[in-house]
DSSP file (Angstrom, degrees, kcal/mol; ACC not computed):
  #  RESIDUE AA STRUCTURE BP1 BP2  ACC     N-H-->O    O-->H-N    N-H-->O    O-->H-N    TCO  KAPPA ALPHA  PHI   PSI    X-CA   Y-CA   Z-CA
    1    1 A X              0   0    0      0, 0.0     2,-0.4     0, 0.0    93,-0.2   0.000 360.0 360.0 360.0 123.0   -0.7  -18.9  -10.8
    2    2 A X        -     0   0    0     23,-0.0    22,-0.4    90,-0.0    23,-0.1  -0.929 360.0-114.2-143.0 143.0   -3.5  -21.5   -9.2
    3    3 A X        -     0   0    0     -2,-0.4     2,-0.2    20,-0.2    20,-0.2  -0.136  24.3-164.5 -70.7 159.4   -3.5  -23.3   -6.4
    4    4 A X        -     0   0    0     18,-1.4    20,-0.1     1,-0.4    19,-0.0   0.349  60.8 -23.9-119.4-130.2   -3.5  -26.9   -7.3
    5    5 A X        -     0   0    0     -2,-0.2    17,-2.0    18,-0.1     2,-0.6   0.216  54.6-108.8-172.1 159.4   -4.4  -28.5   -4.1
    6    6 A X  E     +A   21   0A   0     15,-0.2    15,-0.2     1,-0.1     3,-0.1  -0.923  32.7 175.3-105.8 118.6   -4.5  -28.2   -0.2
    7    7 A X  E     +     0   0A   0     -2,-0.6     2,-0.4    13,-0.6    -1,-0.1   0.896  61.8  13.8 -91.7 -15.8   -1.9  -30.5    1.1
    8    8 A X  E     +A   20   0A   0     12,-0.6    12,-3.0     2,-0.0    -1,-0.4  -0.979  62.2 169.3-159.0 131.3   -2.1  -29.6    4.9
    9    9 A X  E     +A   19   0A   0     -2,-0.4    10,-0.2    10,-0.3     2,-0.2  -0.742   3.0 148.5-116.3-171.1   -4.3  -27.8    7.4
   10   10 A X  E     -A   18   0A   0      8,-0.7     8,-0.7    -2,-0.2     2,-0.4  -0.853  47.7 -89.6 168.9 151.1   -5.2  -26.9   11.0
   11   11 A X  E     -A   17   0A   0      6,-0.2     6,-0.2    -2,-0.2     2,-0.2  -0.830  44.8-160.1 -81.0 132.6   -6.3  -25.1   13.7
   12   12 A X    >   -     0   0    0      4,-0.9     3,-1.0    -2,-0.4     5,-0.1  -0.376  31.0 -96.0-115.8-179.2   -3.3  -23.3   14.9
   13   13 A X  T 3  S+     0   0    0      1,-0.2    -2,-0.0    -2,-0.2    -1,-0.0   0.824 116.9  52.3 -74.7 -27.9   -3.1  -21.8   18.8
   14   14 A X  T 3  S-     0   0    0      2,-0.2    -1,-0.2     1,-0.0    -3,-0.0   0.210 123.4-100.0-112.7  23.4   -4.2  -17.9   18.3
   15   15 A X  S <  S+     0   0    0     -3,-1.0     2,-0.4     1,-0.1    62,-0.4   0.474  79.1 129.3  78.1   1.5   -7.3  -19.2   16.4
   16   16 A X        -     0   0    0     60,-0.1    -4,-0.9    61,-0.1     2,-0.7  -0.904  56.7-117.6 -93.6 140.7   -6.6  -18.9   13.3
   17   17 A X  E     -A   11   0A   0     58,-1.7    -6,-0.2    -2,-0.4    56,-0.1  -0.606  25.1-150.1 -71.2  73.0   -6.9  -21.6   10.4
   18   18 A X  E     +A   10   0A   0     -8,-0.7    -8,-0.7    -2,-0.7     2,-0.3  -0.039  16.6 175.2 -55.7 132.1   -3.8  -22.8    8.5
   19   19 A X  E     -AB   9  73A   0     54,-2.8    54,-2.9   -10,-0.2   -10,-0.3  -0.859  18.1-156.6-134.1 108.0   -3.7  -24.0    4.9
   20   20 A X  E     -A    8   0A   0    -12,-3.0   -12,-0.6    -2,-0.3   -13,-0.6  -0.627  20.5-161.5 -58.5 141.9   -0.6  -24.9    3.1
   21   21 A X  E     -A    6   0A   0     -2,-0.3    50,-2.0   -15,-0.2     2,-0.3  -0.960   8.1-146.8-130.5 127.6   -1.5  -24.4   -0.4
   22   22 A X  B     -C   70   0B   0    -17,-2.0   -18,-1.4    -2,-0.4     2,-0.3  -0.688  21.5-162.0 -88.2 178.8    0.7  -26.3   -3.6
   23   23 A X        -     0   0    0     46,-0.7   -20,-0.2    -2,-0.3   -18,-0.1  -0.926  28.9-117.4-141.8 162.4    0.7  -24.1   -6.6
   24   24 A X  S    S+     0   0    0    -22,-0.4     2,-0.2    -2,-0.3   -21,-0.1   0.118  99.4  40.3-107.9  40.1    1.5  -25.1  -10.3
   25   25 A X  S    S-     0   0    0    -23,-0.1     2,-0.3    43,-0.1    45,-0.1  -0.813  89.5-100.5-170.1 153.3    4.3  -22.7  -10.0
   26   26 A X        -     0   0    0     41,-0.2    43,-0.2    -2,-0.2    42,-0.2  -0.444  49.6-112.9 -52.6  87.3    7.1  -21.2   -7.7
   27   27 A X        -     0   0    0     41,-0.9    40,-3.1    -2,-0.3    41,-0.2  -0.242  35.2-134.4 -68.4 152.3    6.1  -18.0   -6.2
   28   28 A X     >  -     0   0    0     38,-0.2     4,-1.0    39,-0.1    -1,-0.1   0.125  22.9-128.7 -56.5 153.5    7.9  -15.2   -7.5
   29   29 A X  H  > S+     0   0    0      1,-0.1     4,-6.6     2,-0.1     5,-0.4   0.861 120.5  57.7 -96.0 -27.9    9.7  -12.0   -5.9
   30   30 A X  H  4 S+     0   0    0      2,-0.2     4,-0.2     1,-0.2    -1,-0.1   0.405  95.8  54.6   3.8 -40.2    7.4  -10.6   -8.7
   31   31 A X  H  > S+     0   0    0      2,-0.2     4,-2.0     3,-0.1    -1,-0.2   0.723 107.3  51.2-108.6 -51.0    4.4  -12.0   -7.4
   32   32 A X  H  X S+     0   0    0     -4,-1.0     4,-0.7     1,-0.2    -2,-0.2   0.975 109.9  51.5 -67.2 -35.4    5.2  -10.1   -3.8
   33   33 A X  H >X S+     0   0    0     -4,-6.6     3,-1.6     1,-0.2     4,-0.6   0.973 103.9  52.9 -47.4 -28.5    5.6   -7.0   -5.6
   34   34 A X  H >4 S+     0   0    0     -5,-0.4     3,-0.6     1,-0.3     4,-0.3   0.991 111.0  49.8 -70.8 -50.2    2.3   -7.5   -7.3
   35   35 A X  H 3X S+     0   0    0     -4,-2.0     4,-2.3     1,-0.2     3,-0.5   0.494  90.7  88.1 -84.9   1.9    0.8   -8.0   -3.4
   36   36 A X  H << S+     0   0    0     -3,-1.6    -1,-0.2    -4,-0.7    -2,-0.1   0.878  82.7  52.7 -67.3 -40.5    2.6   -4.4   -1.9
   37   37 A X  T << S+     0   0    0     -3,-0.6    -1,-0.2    -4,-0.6    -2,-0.1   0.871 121.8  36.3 -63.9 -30.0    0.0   -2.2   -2.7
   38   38 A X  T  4 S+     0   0    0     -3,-0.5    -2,-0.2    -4,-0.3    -1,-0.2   0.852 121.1   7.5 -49.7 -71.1   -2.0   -4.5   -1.0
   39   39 A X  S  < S-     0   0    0     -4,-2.3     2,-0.9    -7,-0.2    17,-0.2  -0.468  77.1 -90.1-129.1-172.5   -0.4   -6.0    1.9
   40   40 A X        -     0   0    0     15,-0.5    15,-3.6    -2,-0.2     2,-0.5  -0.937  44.2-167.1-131.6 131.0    2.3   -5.7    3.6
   41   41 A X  B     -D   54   0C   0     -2,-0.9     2,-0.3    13,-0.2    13,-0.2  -0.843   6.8-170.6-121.8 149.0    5.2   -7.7    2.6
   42   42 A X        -     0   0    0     11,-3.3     2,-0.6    -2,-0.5    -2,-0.0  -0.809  17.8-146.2-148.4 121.2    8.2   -8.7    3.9
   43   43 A X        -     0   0    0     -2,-0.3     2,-0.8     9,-0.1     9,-0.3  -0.665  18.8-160.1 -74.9 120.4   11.4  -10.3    3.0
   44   44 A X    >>  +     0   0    0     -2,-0.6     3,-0.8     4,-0.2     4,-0.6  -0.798  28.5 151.4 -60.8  85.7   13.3  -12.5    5.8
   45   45 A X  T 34  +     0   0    0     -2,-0.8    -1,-0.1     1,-0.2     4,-0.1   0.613  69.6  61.5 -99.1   2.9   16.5  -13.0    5.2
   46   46 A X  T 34 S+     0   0    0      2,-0.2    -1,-0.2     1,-0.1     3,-0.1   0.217 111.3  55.4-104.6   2.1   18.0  -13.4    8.8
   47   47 A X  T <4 S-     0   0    0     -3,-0.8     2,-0.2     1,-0.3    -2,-0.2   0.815 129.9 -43.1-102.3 -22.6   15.2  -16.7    8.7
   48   48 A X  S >< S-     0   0    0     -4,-0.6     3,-2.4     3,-0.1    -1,-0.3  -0.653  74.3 -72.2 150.0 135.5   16.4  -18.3    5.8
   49   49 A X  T 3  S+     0   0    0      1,-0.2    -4,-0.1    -2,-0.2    -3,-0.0  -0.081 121.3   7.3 -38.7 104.9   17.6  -17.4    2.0
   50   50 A X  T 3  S+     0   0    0      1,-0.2    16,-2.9    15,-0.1    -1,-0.2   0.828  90.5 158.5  83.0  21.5   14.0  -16.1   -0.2
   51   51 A X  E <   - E   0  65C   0     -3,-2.4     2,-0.2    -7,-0.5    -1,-0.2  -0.484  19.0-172.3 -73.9 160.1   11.8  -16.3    3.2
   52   52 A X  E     - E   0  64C   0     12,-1.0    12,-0.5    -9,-0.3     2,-0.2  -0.702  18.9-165.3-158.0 170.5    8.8  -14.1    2.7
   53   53 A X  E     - E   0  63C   0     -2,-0.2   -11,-3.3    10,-0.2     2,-0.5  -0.604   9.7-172.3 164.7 116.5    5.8  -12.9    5.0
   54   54 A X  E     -DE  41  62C   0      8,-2.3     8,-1.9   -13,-0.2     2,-0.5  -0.957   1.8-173.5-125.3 111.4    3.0  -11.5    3.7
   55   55 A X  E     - E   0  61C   0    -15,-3.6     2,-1.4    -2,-0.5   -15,-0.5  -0.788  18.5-172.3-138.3  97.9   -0.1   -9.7    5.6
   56   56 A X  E >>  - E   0  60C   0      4,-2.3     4,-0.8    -2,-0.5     3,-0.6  -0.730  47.6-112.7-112.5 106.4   -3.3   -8.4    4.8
   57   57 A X  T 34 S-     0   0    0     -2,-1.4    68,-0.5     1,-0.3    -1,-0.0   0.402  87.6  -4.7   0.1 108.5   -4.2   -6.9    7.8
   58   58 A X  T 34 S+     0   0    0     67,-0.2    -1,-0.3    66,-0.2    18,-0.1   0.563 129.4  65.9  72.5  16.8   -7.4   -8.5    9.8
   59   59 A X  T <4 S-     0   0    0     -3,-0.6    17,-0.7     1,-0.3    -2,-0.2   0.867 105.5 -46.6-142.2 -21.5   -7.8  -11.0    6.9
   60   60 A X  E  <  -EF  56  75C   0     -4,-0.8    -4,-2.3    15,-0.1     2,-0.4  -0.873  40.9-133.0-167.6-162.9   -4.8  -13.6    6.4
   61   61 A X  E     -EF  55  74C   0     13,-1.7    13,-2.3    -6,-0.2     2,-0.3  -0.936   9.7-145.1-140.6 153.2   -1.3  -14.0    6.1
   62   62 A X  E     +E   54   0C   0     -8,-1.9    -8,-2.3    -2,-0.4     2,-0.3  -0.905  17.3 168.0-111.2 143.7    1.6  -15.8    3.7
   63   63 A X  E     +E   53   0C   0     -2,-0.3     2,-0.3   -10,-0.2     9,-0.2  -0.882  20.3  98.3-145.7 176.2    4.7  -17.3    4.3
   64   64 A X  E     -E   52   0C   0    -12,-0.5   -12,-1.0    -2,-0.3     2,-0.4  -0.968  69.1 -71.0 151.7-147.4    7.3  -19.5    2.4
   65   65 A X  E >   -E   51   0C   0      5,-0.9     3,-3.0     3,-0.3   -14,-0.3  -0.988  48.4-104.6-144.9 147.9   10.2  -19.1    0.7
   66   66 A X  T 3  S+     0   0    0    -16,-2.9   -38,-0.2    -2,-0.4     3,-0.1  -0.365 106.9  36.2 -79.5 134.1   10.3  -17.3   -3.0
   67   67 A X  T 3  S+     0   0    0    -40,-3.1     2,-0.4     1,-0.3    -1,-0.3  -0.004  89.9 108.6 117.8 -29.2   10.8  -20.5   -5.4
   68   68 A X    <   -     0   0    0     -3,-3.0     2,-1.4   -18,-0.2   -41,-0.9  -0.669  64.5-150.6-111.1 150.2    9.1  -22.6   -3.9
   69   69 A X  S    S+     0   0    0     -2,-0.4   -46,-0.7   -43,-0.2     2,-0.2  -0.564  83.2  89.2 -98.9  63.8    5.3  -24.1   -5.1
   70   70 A X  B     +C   22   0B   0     -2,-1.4    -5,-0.9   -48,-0.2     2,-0.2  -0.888  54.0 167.9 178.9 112.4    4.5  -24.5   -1.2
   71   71 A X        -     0   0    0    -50,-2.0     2,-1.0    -2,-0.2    -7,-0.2  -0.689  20.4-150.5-148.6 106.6    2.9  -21.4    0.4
   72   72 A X        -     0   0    0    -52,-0.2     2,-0.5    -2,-0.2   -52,-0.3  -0.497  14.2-167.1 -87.4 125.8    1.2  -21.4    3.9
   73   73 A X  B     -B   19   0A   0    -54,-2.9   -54,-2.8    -2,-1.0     2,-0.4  -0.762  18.2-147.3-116.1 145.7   -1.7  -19.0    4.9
   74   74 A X  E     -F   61   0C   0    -13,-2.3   -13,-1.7    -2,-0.5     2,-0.4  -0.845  18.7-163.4-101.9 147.1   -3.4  -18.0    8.0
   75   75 A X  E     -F   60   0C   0     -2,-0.4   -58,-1.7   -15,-0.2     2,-1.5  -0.997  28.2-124.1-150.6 121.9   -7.3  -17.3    7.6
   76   76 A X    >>  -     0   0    0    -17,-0.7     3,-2.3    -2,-0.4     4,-0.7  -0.681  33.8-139.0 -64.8  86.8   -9.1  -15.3   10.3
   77   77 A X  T 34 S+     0   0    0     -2,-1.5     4,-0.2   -62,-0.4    -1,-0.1   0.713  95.4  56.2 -73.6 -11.0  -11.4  -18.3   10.5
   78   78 A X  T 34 S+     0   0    0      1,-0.1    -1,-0.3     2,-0.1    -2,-0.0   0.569 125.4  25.1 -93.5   6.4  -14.8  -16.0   10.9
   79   79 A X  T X> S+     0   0    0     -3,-2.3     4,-3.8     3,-0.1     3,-2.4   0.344  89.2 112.2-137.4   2.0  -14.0  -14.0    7.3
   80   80 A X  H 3X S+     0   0    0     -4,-0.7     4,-1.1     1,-0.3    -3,-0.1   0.750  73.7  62.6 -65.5 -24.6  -11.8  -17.4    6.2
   81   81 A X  H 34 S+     0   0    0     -4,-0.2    -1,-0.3     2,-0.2    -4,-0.1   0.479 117.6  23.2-102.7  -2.0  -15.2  -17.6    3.3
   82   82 A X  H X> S+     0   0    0     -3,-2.4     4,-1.8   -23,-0.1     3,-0.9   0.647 121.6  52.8-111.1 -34.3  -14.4  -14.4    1.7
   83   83 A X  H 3< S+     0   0    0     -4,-3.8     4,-0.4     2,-0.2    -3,-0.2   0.655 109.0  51.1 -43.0 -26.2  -10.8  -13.9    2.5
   84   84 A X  T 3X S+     0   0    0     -4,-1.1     4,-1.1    -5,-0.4    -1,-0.2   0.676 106.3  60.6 -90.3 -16.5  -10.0  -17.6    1.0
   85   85 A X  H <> S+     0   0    0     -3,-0.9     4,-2.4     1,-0.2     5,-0.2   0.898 110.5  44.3 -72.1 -58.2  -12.2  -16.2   -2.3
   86   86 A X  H  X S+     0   0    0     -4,-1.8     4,-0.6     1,-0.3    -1,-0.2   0.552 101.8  56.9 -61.7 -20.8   -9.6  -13.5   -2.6
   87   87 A X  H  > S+     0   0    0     -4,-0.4     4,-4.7     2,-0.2     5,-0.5   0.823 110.3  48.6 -62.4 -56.9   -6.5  -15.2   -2.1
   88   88 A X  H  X S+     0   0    0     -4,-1.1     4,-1.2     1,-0.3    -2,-0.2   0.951 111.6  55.0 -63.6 -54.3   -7.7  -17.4   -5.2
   89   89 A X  H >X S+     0   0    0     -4,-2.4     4,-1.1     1,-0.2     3,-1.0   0.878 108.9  47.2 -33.7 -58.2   -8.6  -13.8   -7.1
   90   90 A X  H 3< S+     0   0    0     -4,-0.6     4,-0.5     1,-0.3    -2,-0.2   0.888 112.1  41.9 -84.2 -35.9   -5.4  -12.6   -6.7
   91   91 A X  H 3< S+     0   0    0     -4,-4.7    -1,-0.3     1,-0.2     4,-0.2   0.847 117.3  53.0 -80.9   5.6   -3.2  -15.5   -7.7
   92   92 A X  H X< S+     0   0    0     -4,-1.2     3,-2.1    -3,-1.0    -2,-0.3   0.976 114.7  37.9 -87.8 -63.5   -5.6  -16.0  -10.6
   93   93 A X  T 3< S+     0   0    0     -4,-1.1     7,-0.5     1,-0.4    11,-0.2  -0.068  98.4  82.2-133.4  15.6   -5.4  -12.2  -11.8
   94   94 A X  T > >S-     0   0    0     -4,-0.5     5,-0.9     5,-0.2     3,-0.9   0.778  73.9-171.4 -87.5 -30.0   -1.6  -12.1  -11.0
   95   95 A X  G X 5 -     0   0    0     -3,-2.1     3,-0.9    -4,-0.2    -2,-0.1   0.713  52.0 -75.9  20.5  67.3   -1.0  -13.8  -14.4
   96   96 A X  G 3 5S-     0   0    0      1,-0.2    -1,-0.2    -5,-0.2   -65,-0.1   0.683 108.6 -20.8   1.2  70.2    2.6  -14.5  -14.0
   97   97 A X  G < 5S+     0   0    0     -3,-0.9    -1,-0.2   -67,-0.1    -2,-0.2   0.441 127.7  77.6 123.4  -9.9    4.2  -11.2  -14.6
   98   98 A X  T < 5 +     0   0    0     -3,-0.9    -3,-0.2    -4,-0.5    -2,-0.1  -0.143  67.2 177.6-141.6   6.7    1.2   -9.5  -16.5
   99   99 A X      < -     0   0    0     -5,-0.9     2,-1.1     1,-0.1    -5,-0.2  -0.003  35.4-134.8 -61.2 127.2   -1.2   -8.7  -13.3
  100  100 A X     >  +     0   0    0     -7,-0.5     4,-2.0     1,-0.2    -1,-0.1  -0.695  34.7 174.4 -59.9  83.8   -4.9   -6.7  -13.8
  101  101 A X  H  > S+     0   0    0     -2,-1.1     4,-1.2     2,-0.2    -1,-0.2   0.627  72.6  61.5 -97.1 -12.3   -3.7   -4.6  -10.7
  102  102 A X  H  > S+     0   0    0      3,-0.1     4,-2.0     2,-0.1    -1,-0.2   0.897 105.4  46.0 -65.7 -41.6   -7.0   -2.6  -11.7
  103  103 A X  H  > S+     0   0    0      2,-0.2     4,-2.7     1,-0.1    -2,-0.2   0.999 103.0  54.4 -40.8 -78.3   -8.7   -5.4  -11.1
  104  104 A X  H  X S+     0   0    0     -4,-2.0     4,-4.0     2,-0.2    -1,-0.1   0.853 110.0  54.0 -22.9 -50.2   -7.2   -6.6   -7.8
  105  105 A X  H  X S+     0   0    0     -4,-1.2     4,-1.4     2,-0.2    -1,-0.2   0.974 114.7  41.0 -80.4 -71.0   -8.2   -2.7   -6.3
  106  106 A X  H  X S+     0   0    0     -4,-2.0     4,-2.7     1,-0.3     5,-0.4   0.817 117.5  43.3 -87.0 -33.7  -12.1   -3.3   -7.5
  107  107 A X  H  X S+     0   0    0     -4,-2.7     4,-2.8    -5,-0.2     3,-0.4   0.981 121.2  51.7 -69.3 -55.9  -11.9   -7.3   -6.2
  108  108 A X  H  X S+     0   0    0     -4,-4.0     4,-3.5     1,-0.2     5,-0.3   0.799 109.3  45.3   3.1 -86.6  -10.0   -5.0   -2.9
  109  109 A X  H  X S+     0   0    0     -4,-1.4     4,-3.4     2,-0.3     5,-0.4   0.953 109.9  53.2 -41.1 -67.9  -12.7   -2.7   -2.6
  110  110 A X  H >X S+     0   0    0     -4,-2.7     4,-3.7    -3,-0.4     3,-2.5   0.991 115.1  43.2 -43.9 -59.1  -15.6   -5.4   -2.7
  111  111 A X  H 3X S+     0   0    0     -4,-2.8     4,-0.9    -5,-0.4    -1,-0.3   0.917 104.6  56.0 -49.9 -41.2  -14.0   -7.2    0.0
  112  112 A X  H 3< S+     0   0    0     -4,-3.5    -1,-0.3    -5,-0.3     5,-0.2   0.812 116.0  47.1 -53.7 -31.0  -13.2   -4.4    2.1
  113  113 A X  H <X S+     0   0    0     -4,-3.4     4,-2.5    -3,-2.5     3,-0.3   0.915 107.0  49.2 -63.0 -36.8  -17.2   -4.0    1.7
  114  114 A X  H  < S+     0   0    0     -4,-3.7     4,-0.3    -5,-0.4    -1,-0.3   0.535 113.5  50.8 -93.3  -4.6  -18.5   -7.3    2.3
  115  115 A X  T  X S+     0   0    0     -4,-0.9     4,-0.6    -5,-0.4    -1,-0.3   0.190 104.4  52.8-124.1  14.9  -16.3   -7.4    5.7
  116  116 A X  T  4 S+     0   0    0     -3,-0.3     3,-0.4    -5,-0.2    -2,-0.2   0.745 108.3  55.2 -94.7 -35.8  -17.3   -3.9    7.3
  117  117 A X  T  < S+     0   0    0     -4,-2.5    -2,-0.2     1,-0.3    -3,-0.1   0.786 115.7  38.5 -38.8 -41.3  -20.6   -5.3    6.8
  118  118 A X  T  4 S+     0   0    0     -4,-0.3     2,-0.3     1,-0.2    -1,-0.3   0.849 125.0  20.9 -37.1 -69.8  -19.3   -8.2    8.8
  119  119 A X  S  < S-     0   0    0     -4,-0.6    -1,-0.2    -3,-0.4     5,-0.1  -0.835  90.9 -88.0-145.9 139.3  -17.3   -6.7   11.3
  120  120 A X    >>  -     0   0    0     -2,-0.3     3,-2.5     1,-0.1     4,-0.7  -0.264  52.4-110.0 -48.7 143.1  -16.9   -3.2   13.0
  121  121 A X  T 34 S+     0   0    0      1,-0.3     3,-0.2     2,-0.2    -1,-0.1   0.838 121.4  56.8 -63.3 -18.8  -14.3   -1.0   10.7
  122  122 A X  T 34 S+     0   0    0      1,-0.2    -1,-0.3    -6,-0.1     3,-0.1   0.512  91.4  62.4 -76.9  -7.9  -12.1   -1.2   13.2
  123  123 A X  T <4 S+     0   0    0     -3,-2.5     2,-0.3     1,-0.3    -1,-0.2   0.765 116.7  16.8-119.6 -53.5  -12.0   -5.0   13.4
  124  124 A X     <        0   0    0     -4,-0.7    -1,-0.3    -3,-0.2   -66,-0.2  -0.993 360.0 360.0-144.2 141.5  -10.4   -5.3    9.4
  125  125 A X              0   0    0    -68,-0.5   -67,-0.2    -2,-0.3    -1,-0.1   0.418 360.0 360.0-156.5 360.0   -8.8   -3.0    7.2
């Protein structure tokens, strides 16, 4: 899965940085399992049929709706230059169905490094 383009951003009201992202493929409910170990996911269904919400904790967030090649993130805009590297790791290294989830925990790990370095532990985790 790779993002094909940004069609729409913004600075949103609680200061964080929006990017709608297309993709050259539908995300999956497959593709949020792949992110559980991760992140914390959640299906909406009282919002609308294959609504999704997706959160790793102090560093951004997903929504959409599973099917659709349309996926809007929130980026903590002062970590938004390694957190937006990581997004792109993970849908790269998701490989539709097939994910290097050993991978994902070592790209995990780095990041986790390079933003206590950043930020106080308390700050992202």
């Amino acid at each position: 899965m790779q993002i094909l383009r940004s069609v729409r951003h913004k600075h949103c009201a609680d200061g964080t940085f929006m990017k709608e992202f297309l993709l050259d493929r539908p995300v999956s409910a497959d593709f949020l399992r792949f992110l559980e170990p991760i992140a914390e996911v959640e299906l909406l269904p009282g919002i609308g049929d294959g609504y999704y919400w997706v959160e790793k904790a102090g560093c951004f967030s997903l929504k959409g709706l599973v099917g659709d090649t349309a996926m809007e993130v929130r980026f903590r805009p002062e970590a938004m230059d390694l957190t937006v590297d990581f997004l792109y790791s993970l849908l790269y290294w998701y490989r539709d169905g097939n994910p290097d989830t050993g991978k994902v925990k070592q790209l995990e790990a780095a990041l986790s490094e390079r933003l206590a370095k950043r930020f106080s532990p308390e700050r992202c985790g």
